[in-house]
N, CA, C, O and CB atoms as a CASP TS submission, in Angstrom:
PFRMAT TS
TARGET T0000
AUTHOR 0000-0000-0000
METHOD Language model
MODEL 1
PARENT N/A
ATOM      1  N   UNK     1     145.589 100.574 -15.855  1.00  0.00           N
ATOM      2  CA  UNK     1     146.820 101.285 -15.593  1.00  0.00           C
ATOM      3  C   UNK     1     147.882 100.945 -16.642  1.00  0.00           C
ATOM      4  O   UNK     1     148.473 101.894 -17.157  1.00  0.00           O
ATOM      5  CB  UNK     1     147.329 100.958 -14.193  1.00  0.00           C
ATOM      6  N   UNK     2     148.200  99.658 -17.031  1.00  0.00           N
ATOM      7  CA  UNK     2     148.705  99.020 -18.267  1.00  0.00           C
ATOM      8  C   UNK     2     148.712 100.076 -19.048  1.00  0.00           C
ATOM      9  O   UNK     2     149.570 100.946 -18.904  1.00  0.00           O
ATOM     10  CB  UNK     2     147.937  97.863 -18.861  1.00  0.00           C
ATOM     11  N   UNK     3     147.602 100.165 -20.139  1.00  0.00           N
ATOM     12  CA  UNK     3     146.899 101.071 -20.966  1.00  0.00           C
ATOM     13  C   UNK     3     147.485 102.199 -20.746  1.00  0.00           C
ATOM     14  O   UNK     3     147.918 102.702 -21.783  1.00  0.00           O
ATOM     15  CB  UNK     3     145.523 101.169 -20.784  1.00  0.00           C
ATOM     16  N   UNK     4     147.657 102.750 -19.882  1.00  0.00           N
ATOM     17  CA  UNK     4     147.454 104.195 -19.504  1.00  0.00           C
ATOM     18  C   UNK     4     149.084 104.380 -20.015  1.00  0.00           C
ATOM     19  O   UNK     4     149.420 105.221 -20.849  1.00  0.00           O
ATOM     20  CB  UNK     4     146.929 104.617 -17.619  1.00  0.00           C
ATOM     21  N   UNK     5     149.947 103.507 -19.403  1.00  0.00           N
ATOM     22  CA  UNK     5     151.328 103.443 -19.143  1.00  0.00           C
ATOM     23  C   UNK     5     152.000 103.078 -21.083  1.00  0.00           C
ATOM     24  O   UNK     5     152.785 103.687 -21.810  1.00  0.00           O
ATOM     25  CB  UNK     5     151.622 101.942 -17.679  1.00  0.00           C
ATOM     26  N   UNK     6     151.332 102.048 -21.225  1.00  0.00           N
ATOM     27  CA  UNK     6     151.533 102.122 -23.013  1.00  0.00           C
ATOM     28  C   UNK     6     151.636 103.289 -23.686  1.00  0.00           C
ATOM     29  O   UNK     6     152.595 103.780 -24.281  1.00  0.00           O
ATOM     30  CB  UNK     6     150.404 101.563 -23.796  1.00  0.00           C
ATOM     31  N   UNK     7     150.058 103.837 -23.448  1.00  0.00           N
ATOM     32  CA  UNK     7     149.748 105.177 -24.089  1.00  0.00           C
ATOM     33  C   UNK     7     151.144 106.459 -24.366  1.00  0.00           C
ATOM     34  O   UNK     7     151.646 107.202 -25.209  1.00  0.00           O
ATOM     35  CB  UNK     7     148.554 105.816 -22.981  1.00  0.00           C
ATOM     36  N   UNK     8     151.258 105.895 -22.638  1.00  0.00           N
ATOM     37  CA  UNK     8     152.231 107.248 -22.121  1.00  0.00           C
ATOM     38  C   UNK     8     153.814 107.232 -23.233  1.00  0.00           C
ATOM     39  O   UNK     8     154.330 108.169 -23.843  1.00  0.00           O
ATOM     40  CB  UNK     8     152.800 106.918 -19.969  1.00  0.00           C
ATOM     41  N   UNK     9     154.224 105.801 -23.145  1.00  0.00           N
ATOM     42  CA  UNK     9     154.862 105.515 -23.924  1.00  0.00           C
ATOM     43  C   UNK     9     155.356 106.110 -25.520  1.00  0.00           C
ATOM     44  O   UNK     9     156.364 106.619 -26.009  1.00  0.00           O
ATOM     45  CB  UNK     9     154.421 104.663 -23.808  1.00  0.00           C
ATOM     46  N   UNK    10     153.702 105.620 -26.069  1.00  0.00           N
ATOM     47  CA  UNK    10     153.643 105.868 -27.592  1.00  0.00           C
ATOM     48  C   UNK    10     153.771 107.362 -27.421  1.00  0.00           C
ATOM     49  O   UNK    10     154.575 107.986 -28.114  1.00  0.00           O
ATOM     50  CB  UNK    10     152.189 105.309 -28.478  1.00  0.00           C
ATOM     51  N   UNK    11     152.885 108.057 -26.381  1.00  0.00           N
ATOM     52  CA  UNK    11     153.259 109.921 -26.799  1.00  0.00           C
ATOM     53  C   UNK    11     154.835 110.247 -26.767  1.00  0.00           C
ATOM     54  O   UNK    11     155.199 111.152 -27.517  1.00  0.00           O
ATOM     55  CB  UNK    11     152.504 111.194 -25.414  1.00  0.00           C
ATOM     56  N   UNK    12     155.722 109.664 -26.047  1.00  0.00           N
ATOM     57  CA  UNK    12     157.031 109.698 -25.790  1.00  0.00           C
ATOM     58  C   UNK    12     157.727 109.444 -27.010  1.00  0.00           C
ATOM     59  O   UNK    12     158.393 110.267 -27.638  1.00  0.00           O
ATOM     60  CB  UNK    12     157.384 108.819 -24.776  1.00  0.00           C
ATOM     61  N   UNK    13     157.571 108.520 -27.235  1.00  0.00           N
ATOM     62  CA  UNK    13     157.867 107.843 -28.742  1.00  0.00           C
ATOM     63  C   UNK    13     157.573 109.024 -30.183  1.00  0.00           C
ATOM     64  O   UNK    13     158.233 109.647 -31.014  1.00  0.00           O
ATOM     65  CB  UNK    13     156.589 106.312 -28.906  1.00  0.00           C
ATOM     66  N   UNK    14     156.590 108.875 -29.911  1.00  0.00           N
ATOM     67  CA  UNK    14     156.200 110.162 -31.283  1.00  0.00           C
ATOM     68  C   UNK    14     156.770 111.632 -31.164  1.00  0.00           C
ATOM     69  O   UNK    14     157.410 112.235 -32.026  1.00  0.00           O
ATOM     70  CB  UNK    14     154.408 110.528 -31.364  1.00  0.00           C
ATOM     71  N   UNK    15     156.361 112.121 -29.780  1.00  0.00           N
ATOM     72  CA  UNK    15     157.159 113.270 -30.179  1.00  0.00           C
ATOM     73  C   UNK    15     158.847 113.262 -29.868  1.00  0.00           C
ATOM     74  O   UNK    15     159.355 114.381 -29.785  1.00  0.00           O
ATOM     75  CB  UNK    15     156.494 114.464 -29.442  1.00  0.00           C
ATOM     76  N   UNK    16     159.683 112.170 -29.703  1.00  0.00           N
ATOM     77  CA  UNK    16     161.171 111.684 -29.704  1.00  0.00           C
ATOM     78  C   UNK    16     161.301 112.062 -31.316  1.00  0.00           C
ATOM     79  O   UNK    16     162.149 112.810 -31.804  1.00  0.00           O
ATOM     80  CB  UNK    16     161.489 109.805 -29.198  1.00  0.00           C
ATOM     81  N   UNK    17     159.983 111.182 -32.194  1.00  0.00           N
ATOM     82  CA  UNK    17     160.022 110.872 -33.787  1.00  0.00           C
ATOM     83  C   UNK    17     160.310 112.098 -34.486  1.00  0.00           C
ATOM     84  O   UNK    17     160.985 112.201 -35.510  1.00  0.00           O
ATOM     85  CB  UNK    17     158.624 110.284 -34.394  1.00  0.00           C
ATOM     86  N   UNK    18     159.604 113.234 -33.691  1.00  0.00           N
ATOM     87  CA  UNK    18     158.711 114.456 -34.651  1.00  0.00           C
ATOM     88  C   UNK    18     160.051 115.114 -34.120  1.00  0.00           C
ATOM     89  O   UNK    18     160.725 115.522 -35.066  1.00  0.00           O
ATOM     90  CB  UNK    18     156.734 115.269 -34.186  1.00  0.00           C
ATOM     91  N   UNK    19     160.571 115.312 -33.016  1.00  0.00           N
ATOM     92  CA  UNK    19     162.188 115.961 -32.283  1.00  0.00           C
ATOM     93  C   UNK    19     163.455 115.627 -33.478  1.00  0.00           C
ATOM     94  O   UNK    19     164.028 116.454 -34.186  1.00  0.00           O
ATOM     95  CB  UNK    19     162.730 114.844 -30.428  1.00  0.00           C
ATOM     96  N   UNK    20     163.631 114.359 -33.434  1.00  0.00           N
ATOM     97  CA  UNK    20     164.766 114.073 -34.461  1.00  0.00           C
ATOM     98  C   UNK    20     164.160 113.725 -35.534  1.00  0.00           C
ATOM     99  O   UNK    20     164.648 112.734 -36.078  1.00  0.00           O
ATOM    100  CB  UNK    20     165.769 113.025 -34.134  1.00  0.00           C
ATOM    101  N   UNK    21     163.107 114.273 -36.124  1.00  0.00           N
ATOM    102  CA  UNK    21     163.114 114.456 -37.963  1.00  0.00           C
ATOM    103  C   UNK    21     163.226 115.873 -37.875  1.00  0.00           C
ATOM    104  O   UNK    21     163.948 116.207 -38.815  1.00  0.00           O
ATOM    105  CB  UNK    21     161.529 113.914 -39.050  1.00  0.00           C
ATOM    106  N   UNK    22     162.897 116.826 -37.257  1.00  0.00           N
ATOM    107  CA  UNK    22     163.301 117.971 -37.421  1.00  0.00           C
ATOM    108  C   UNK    22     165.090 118.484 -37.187  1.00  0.00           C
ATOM    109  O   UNK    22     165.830 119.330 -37.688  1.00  0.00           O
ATOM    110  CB  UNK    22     162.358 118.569 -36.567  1.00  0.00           C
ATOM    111  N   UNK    23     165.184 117.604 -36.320  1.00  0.00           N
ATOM    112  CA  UNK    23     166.460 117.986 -35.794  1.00  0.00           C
ATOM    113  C   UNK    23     167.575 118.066 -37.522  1.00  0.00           C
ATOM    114  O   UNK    23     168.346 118.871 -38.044  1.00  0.00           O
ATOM    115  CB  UNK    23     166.992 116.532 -34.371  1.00  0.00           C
ATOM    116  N   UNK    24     166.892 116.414 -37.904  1.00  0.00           N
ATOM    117  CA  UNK    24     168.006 116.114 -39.053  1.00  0.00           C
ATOM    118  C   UNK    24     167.381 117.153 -39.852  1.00  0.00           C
ATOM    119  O   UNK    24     168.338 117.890 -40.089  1.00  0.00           O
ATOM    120  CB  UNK    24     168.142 114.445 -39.839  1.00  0.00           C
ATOM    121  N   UNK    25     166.244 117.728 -40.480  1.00  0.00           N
ATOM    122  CA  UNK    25     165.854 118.361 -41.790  1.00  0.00           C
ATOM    123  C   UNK    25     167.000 119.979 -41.197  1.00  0.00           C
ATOM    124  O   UNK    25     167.566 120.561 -42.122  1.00  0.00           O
ATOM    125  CB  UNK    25     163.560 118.586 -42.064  1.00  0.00           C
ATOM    126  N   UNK    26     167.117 120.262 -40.464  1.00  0.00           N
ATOM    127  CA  UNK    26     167.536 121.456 -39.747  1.00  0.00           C
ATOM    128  C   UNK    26     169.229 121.288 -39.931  1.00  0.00           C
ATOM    129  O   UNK    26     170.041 122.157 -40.248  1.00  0.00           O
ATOM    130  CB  UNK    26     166.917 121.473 -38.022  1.00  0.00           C
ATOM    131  N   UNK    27     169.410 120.139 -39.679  1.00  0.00           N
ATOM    132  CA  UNK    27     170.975 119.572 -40.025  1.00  0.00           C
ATOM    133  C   UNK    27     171.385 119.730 -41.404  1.00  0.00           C
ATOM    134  O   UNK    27     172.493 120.178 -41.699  1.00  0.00           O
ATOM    135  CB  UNK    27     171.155 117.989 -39.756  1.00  0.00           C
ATOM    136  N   UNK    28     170.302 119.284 -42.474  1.00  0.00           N
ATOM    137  CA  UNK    28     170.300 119.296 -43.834  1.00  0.00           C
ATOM    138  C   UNK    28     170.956 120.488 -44.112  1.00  0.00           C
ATOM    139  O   UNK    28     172.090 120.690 -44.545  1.00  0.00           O
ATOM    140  CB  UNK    28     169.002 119.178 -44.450  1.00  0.00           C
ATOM    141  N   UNK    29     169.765 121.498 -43.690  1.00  0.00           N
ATOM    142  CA  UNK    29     169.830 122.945 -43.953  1.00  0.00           C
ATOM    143  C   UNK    29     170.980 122.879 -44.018  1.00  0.00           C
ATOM    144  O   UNK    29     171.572 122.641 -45.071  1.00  0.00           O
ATOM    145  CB  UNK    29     169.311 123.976 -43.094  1.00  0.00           C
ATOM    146  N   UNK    30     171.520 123.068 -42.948  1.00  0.00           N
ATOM    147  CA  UNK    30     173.217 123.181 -42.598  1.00  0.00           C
ATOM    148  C   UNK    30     174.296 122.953 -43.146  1.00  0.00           C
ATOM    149  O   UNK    30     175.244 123.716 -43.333  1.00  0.00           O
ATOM    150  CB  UNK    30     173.587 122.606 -41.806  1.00  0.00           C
ATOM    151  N   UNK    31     174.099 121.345 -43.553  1.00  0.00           N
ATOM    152  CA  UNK    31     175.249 120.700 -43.865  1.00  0.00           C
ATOM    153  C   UNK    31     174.017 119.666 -44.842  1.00  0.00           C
ATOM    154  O   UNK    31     173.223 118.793 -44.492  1.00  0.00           O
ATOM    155  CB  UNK    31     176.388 120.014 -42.358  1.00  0.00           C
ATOM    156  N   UNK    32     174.349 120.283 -46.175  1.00  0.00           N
ATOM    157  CA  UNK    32     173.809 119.340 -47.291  1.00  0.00           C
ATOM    158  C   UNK    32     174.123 117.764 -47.093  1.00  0.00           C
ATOM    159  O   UNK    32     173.294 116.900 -46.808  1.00  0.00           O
ATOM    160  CB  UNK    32     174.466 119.798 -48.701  1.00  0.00           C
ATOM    161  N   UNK    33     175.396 117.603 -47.291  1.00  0.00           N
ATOM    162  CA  UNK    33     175.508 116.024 -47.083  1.00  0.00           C
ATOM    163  C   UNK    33     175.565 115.352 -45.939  1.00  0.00           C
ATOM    164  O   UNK    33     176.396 114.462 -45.755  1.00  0.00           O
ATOM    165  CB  UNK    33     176.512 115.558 -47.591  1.00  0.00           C
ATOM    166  N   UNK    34     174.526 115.779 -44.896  1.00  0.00           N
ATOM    167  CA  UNK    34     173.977 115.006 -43.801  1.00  0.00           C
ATOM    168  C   UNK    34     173.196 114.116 -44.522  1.00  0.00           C
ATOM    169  O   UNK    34     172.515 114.489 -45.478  1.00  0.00           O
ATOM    170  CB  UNK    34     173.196 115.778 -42.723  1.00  0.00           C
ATOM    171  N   UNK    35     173.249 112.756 -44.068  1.00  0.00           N
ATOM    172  CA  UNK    35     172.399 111.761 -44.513  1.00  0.00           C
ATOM    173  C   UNK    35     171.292 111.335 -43.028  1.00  0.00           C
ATOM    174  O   UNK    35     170.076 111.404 -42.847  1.00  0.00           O
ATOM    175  CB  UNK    35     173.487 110.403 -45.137  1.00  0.00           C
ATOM    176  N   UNK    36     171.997 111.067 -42.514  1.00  0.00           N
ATOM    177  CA  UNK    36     171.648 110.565 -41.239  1.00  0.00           C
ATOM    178  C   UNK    36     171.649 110.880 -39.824  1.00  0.00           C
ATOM    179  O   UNK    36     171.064 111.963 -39.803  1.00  0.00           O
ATOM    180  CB  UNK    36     172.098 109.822 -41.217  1.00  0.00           C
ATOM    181  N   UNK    37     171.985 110.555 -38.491  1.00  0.00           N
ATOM    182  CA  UNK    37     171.960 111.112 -37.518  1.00  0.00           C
ATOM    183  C   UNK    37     172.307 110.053 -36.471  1.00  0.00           C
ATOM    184  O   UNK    37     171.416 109.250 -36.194  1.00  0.00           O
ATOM    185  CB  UNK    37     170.817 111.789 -37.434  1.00  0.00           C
ATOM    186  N   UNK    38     173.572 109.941 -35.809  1.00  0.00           N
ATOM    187  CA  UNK    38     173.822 109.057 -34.983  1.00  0.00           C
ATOM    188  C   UNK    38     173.863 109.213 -33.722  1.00  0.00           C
ATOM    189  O   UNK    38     174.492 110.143 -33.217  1.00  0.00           O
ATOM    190  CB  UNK    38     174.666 108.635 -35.239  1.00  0.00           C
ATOM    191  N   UNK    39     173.143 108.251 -32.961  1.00  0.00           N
ATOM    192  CA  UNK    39     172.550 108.845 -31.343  1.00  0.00           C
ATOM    193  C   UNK    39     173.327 108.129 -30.299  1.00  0.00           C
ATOM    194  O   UNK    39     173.377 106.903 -30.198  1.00  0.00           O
ATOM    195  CB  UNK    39     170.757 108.476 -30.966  1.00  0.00           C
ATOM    196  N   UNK    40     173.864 108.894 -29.614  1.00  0.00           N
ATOM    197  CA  UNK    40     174.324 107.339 -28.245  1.00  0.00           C
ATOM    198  C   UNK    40     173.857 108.223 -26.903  1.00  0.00           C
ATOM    199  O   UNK    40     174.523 109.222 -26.632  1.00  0.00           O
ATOM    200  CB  UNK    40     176.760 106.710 -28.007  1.00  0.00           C
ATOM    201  N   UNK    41     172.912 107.922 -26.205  1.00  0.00           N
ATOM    202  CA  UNK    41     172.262 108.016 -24.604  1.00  0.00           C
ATOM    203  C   UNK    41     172.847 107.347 -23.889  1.00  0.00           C
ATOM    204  O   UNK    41     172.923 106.134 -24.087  1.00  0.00           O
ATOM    205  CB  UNK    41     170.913 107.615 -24.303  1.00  0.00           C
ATOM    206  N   UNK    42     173.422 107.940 -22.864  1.00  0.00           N
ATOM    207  CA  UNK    42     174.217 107.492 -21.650  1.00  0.00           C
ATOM    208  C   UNK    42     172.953 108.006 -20.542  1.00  0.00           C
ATOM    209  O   UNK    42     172.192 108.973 -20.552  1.00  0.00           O
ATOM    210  CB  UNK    42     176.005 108.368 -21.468  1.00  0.00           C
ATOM    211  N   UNK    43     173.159 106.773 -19.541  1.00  0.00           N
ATOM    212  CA  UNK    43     172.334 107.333 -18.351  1.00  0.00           C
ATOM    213  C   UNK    43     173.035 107.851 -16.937  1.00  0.00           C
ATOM    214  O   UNK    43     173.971 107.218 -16.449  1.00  0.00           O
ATOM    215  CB  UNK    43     171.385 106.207 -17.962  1.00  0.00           C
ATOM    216  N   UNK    44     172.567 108.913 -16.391  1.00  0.00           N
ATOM    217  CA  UNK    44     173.717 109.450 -15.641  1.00  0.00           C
ATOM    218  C   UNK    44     172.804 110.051 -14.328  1.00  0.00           C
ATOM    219  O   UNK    44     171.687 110.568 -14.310  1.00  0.00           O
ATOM    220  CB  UNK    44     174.716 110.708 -16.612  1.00  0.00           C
ATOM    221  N   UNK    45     173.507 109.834 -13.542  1.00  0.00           N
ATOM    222  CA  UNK    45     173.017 110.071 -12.280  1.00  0.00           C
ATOM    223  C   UNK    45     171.830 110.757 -12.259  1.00  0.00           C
ATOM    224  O   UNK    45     170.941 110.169 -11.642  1.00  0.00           O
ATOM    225  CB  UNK    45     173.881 110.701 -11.542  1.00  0.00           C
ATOM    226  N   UNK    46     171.561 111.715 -12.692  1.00  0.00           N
ATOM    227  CA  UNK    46     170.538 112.695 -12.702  1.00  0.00           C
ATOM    228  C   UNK    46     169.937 112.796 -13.874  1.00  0.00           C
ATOM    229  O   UNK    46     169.409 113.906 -13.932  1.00  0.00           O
ATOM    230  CB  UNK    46     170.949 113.892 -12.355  1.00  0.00           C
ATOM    231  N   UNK    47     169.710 112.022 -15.095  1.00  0.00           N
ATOM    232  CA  UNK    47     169.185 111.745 -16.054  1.00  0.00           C
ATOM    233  C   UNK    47     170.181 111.047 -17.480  1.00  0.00           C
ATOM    234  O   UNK    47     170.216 109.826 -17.632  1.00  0.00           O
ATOM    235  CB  UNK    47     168.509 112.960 -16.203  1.00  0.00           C
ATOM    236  N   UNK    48     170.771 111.783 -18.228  1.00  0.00           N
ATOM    237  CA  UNK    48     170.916 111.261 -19.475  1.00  0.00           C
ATOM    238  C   UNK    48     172.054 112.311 -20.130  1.00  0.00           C
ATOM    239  O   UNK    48     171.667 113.475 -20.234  1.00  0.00           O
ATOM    240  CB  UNK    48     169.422 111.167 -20.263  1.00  0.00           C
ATOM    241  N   UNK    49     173.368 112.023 -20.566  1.00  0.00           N
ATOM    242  CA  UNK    49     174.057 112.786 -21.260  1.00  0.00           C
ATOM    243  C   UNK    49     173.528 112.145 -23.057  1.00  0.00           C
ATOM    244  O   UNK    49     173.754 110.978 -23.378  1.00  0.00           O
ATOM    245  CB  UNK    49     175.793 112.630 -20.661  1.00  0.00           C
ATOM    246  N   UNK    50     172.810 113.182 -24.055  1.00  0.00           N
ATOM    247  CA  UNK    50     173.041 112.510 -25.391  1.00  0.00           C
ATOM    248  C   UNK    50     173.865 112.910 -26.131  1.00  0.00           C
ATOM    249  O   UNK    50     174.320 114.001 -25.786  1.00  0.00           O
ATOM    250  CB  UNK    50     172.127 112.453 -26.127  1.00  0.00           C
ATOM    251  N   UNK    51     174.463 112.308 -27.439  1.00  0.00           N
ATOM    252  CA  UNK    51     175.163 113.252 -28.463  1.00  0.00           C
ATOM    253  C   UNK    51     174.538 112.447 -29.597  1.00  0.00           C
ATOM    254  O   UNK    51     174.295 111.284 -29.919  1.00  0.00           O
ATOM    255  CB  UNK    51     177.004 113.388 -28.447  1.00  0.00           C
ATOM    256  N   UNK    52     174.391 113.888 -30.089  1.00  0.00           N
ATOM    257  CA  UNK    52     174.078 113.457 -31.961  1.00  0.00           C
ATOM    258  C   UNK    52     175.138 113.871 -32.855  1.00  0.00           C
ATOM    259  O   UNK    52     175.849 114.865 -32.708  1.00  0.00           O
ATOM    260  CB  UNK    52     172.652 114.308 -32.731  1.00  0.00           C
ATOM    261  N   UNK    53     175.178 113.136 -33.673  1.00  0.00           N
ATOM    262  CA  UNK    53     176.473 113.236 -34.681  1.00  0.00           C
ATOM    263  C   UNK    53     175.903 113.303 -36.008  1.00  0.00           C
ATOM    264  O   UNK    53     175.042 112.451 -36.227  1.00  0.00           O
ATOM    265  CB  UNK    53     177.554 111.921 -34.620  1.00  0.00           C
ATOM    266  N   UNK    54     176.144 114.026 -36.856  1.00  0.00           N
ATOM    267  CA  UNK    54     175.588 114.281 -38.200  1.00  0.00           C
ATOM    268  C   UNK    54     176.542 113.160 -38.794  1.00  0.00           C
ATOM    269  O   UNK    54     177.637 112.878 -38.308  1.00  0.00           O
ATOM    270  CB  UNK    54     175.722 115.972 -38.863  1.00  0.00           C
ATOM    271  N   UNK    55     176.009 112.591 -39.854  1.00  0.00           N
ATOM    272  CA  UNK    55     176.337 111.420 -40.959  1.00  0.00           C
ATOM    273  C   UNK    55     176.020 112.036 -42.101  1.00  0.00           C
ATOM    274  O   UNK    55     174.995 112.659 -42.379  1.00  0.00           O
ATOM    275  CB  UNK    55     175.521 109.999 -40.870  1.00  0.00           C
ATOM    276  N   UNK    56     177.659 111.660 -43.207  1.00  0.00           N
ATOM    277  CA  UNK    56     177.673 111.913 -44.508  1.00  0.00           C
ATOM    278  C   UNK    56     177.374 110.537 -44.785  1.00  0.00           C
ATOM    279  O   UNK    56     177.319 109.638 -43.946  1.00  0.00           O
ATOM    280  CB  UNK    56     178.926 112.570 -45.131  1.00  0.00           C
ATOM    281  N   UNK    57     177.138 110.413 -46.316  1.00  0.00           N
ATOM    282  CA  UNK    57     176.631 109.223 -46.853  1.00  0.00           C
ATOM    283  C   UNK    57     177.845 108.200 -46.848  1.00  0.00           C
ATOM    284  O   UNK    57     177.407 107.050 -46.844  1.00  0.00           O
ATOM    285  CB  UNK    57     176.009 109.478 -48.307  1.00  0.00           C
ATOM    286  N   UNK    58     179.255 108.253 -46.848  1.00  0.00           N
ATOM    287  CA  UNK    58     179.985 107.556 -46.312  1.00  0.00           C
ATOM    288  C   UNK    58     180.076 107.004 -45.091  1.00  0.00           C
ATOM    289  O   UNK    58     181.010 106.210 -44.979  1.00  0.00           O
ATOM    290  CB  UNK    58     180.675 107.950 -46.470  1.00  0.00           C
ATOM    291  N   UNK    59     179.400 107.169 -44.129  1.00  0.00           N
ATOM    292  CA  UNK    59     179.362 106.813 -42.451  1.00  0.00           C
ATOM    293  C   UNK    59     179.888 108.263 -41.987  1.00  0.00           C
ATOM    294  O   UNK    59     178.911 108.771 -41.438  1.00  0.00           O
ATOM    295  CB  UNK    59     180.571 105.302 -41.825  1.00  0.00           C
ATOM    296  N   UNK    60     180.781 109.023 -41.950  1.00  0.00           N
ATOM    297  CA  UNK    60     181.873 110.083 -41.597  1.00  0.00           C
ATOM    298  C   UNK    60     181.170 110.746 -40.795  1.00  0.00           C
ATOM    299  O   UNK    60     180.091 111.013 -41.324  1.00  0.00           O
ATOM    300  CB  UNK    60     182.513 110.982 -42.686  1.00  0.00           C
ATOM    301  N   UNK    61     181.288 111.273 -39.430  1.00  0.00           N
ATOM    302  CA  UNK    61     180.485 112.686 -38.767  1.00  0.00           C
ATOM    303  C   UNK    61     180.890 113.585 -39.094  1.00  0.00           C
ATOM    304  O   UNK    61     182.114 113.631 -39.223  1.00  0.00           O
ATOM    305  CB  UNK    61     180.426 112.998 -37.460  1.00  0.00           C
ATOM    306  N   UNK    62     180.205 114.591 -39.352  1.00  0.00           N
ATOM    307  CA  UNK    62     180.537 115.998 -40.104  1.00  0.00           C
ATOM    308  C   UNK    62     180.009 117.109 -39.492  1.00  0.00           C
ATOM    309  O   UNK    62     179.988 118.242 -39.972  1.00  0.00           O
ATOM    310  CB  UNK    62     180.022 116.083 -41.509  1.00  0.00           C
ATOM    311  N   UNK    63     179.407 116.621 -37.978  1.00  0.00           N
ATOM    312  CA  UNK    63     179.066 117.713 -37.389  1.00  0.00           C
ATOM    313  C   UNK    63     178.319 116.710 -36.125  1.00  0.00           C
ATOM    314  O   UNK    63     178.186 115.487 -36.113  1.00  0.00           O
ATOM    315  CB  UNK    63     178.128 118.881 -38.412  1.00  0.00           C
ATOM    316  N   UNK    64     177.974 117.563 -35.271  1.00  0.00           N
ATOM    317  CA  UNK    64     176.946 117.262 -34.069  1.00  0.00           C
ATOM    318  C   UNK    64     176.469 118.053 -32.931  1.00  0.00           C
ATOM    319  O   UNK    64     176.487 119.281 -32.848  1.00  0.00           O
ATOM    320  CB  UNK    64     177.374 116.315 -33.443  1.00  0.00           C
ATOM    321  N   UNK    65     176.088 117.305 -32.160  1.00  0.00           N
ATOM    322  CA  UNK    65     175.307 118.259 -30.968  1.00  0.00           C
ATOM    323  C   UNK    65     175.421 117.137 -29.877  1.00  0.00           C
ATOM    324  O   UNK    65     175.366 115.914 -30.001  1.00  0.00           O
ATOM    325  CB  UNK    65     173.416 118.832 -31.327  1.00  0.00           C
ATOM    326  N   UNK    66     175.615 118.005 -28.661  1.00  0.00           N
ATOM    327  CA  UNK    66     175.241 117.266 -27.475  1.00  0.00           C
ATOM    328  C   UNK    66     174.608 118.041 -26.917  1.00  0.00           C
ATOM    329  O   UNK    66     174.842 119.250 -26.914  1.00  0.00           O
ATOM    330  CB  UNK    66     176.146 116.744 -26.661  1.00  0.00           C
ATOM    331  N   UNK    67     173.466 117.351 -26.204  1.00  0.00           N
ATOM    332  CA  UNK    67     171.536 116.935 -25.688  1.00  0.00           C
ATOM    333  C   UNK    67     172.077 116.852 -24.432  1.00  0.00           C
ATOM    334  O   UNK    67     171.360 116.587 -23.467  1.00  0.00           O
ATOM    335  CB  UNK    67     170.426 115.167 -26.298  1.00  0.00           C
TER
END
């Protein structure tokens, strides 16, 4: 059951990975000097408020989304 529950994990994990590399290449598009992508997950009664914030190469948000 261990095993099973790991597994479940890593699929969670990877497609989280494959979600926000697209998210940012899609951001790119958008907004050339996106560098990065800053995440903060709150947990909330009934699941999870997220926001993503687009990053210029200075730190600066220059755009985002809330999840």
């Amino acid at each position: 059951m261990h095993t099973f529950i790991e597994a479940q994990h890593a699929a969670e994990v990877a497609v989280a990975s494959m979600a926000l590399r697209a998210l940012l290449a899609r951001a790119r598009d958008e907004e050339p000097d996106v560098v990065a992508l800053r995440l903060e997950a709150t947990a909330t009664g009934t699941g999870a408020d997220i926001a993503v914030e687009l990053v210029d190469a200075a730190g600066n948000a220059v755009g985002g989304y809330s999840l």
